[in-house]
N, C-alpha and C positions, 0 to 999 in steps of 0.2 A: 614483556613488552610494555613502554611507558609511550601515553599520546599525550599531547595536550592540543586542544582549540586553536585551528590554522596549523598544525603538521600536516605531514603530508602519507597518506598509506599507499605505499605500494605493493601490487601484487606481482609477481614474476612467475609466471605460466611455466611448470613443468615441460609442457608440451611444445617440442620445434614448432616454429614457425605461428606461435600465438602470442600478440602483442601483451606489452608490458598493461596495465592497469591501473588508473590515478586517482586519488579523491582526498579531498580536503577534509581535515577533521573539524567540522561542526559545533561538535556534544560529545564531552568526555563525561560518562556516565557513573564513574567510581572516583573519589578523590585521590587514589594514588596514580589515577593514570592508566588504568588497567583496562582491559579491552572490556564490553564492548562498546564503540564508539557510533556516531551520525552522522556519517560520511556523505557531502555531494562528490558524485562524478564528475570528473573534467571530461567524461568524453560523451556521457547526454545530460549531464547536467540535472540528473533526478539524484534524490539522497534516500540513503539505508542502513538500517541496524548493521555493523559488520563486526563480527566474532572473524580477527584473521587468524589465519591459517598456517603454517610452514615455509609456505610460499612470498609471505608478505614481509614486510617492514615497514616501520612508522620513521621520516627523517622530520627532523625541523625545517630544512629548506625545499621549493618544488623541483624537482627533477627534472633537468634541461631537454632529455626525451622519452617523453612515454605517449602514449594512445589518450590525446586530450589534453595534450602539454601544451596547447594556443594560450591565449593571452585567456588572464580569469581568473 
């Protein structure tokens, strides 16, 4: 997994009927890009160390719909 500052990490919930998950990469912490990163949330808007998971992906662009995809 490669992030770099203003990518975008998304998480995709295993579980039917639990919303997608958005956050901005902040602070790439390893020079090649490598997890883990300082993610604000688009949907309260607090930031977190995140080590992702299986479930996630880093894109360069915001994703048109997720949980916190408003304006931001």
């Amino acid at each position: 997994m490669h992030g770099e500052v203003g990518y975008w990490v998304v998480i995709r919930s295993r579980v039917l009927d639990t919303p997608m998950r958005l956050g901005q990469i902040l602070e790439v912490t390893h020079p090649d890009g490598s997890p883990p990163y300082v993610v604000r949330w688009a949907d309260d808007n607090r930031t977190s160390v995140v080590f992702p998971g299986p479930d996630a992906t880093v894109v360069e662009h915001r994703p048109a719909t997720a949980v916190g995809s408003g304006p931001g």
